[in-house]
Backbone as ProteinMPNN parsed JSONL, in Angstrom:
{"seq_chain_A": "XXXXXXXXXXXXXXXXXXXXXXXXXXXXXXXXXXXXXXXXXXXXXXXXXXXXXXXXXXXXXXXXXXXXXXXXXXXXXXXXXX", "coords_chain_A": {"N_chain_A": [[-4.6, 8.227, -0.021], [-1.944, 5.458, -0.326], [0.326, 6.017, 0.504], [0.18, 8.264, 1.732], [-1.538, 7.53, 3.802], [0.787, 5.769, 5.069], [2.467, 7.726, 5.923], [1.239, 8.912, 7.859], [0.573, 7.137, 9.969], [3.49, 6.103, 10.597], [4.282, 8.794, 11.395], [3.02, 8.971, 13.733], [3.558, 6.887, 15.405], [6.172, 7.103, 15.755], [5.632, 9.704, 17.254], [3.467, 8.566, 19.509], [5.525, 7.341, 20.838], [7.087, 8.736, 21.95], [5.949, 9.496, 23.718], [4.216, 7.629, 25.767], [2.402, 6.566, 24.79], [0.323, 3.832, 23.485], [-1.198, 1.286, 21.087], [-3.718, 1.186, 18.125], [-4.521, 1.208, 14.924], [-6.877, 1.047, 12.625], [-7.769, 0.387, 9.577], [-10.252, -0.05, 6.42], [-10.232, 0.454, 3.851], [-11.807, 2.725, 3.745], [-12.862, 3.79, 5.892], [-11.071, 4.427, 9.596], [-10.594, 3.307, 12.525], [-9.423, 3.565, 15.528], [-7.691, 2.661, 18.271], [-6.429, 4.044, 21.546], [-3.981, 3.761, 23.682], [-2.872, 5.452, 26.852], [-1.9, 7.722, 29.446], [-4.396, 9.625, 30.726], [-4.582, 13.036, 30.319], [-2.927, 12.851, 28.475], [-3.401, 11.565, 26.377], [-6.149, 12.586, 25.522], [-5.466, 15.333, 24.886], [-4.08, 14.695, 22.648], [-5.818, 13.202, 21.707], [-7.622, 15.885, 20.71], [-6.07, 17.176, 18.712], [-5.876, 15.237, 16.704], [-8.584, 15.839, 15.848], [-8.48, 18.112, 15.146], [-6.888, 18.464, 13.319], [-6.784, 18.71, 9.538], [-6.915, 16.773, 7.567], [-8.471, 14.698, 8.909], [-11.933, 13.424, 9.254], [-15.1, 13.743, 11.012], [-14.505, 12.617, 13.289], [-15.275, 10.227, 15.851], [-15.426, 9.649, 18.875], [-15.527, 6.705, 20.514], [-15.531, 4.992, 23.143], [-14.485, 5.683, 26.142], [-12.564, 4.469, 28.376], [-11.314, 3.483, 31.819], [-8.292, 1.179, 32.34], [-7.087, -1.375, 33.524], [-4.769, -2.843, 32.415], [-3.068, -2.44, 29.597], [-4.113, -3.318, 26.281], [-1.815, -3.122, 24.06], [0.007, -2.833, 24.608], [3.666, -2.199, 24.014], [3.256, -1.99, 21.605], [3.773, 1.118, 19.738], [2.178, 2.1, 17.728], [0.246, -0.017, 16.07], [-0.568, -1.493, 13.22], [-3.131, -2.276, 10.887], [-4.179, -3.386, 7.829], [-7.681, -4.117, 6.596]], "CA_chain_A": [[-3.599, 7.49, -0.775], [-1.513, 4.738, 0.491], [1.672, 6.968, 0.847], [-0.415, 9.456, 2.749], [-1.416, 6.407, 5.355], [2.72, 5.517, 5.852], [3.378, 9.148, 6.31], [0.827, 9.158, 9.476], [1.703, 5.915, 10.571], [5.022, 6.697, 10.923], [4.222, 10.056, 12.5], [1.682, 8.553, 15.212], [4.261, 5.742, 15.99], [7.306, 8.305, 16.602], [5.168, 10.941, 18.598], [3.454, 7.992, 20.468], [6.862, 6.816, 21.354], [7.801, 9.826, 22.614], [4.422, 10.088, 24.981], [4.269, 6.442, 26.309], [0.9, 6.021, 23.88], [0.312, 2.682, 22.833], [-2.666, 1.552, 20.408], [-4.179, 0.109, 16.694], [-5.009, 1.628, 13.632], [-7.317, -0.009, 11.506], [-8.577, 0.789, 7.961], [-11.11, -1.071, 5.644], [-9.776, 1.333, 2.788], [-12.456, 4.147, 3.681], [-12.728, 4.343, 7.439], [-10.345, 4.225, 10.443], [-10.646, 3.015, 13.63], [-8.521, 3.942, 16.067], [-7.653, 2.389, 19.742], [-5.071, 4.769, 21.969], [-4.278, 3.949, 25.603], [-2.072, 6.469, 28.024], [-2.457, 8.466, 30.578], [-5.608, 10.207, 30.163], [-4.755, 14.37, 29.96], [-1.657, 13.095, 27.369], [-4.5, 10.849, 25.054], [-7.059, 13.697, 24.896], [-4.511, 16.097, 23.935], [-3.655, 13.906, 21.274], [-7.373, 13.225, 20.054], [-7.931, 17.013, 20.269], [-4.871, 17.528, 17.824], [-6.159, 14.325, 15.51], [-9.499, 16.263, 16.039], [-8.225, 19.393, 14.021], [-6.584, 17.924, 11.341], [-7.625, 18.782, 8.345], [-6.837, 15.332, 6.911], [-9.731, 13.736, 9.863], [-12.763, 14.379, 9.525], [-15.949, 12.508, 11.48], [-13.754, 11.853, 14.303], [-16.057, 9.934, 16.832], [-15.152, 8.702, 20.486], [-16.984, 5.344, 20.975], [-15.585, 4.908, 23.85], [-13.248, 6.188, 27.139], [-12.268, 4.01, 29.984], [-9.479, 3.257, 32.376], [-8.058, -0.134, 32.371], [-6.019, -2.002, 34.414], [-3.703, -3.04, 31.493], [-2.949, -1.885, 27.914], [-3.793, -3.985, 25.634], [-1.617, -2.847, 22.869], [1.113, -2.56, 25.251], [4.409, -2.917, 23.096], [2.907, -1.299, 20.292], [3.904, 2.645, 19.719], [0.577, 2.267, 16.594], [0.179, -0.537, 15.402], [-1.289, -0.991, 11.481], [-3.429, -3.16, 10.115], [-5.061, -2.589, 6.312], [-8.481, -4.875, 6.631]], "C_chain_A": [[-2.736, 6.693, 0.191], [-0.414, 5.455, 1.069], [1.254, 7.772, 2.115], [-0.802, 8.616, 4.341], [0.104, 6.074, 5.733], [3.059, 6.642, 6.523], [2.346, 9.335, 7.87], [0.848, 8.099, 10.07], [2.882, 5.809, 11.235], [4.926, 7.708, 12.021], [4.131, 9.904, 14.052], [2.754, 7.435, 15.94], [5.761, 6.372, 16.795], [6.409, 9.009, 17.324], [4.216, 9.84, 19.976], [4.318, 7.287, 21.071], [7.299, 7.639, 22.467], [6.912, 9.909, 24.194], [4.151, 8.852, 25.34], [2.674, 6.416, 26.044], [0.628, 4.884, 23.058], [-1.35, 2.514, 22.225], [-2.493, 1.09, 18.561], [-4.162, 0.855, 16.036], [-5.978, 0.733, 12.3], [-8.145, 0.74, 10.55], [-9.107, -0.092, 6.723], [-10.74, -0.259, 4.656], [-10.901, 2.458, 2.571], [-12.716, 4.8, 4.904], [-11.724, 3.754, 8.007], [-11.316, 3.709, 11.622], [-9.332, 2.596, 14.381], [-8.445, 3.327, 17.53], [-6.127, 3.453, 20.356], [-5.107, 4.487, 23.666], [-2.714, 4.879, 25.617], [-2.171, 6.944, 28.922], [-3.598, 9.428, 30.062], [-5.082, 11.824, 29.487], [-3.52, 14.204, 28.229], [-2.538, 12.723, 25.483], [-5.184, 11.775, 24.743], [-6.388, 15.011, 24.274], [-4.06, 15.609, 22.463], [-4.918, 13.686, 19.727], [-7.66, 14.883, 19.796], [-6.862, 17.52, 18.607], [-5.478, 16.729, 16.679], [-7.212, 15.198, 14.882], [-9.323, 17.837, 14.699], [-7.074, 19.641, 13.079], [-6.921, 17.592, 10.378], [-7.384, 17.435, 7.564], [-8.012, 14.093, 7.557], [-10.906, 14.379, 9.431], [-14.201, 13.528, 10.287], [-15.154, 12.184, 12.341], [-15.275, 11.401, 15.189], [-14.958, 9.276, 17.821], [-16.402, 7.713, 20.506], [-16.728, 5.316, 22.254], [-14.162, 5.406, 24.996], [-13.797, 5.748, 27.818], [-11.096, 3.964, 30.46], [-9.549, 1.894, 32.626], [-6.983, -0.119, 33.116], [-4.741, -2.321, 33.656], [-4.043, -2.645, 30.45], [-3.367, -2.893, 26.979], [-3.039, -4.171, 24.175], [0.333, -2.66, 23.528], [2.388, -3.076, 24.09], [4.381, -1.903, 21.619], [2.876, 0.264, 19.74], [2.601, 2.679, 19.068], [0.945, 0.708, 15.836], [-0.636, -0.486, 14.11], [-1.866, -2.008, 11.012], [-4.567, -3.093, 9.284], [-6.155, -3.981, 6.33], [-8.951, -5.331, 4.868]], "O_chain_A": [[-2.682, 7.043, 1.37], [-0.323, 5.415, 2.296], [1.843, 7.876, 3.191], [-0.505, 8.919, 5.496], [0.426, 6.208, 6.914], [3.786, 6.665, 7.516], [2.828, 9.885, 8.86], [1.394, 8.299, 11.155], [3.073, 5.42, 12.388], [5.32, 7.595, 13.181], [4.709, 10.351, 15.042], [2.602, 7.243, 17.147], [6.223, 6.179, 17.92], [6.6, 8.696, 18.499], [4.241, 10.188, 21.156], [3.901, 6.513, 21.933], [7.74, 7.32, 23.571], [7.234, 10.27, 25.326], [2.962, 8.98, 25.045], [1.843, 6.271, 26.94], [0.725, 5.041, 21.841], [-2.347, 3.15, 22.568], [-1.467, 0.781, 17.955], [-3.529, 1.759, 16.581], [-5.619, 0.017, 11.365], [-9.033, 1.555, 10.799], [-8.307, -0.798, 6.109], [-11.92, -0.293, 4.304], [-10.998, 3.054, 1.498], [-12.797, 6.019, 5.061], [-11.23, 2.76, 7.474], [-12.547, 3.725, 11.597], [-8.498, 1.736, 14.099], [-9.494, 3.621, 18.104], [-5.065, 3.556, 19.742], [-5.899, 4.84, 24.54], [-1.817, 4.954, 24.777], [-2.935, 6.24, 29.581], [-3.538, 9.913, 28.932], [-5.139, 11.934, 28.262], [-3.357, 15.003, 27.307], [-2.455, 13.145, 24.33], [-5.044, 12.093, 23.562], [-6.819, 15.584, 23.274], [-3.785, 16.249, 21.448], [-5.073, 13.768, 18.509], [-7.933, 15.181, 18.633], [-7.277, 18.181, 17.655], [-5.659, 17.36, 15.637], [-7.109, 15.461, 13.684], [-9.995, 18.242, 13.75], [-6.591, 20.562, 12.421], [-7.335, 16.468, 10.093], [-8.197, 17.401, 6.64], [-8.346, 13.034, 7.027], [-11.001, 15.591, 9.243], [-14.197, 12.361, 9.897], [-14.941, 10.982, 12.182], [-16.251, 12.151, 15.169], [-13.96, 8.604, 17.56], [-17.626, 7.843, 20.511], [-17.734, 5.64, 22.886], [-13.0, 5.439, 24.592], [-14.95, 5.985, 28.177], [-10.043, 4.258, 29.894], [-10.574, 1.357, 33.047], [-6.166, 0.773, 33.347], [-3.668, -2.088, 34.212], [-5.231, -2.444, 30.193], [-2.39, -3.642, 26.971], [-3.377, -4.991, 23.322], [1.406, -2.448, 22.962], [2.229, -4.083, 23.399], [5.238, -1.354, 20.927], [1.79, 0.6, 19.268], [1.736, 3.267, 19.718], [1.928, 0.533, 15.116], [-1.353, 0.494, 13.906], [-1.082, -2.871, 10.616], [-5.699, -2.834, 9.692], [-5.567, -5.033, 6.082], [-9.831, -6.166, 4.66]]}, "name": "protein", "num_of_chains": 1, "seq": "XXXXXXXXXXXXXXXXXXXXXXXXXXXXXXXXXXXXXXXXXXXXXXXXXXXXXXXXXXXXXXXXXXXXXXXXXXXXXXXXXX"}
């Protein structure tokens, strides 16, 4: 439900605030896709946590690298409904 996307939106944008986690959110109205940059041990803590929430389910990693810059930099989560 749309309510239920604001309420983790919100969440993910305060707790990646807190953890210098910047990154996307995107939803076609049945899947996500997710981008998160940080420091690595703070991000995998984070997907492990997304990981066993009963509200995820099908989590996949496409991909983990390290970059030179963020590209989301700025952005606690950004949101955008496709």
């Amino acid at each position: 439900a749309p309510q239920h996307i604001a309420e983790i939106v919100e969440a993910a944008r305060d707790h990646n605030e807190r953890h210098d986690i910047t990154g996307l959110l995107l939803f076609n109205g049945i899947n996500f896709l997710q981008t998160l940059e940080g420091e690595a041990k703070i991000v995998e803590h984070l997907m492990d946590r997304i990981a066993a929430d009963a509200r995820h389910s099908g989590v996949v990693v496409i991909a983990k690298e390290t970059v030179d810059e963020r590209a989301f930099d700025g952005w606690s989560m950004a949101y955008v409904r496709l």
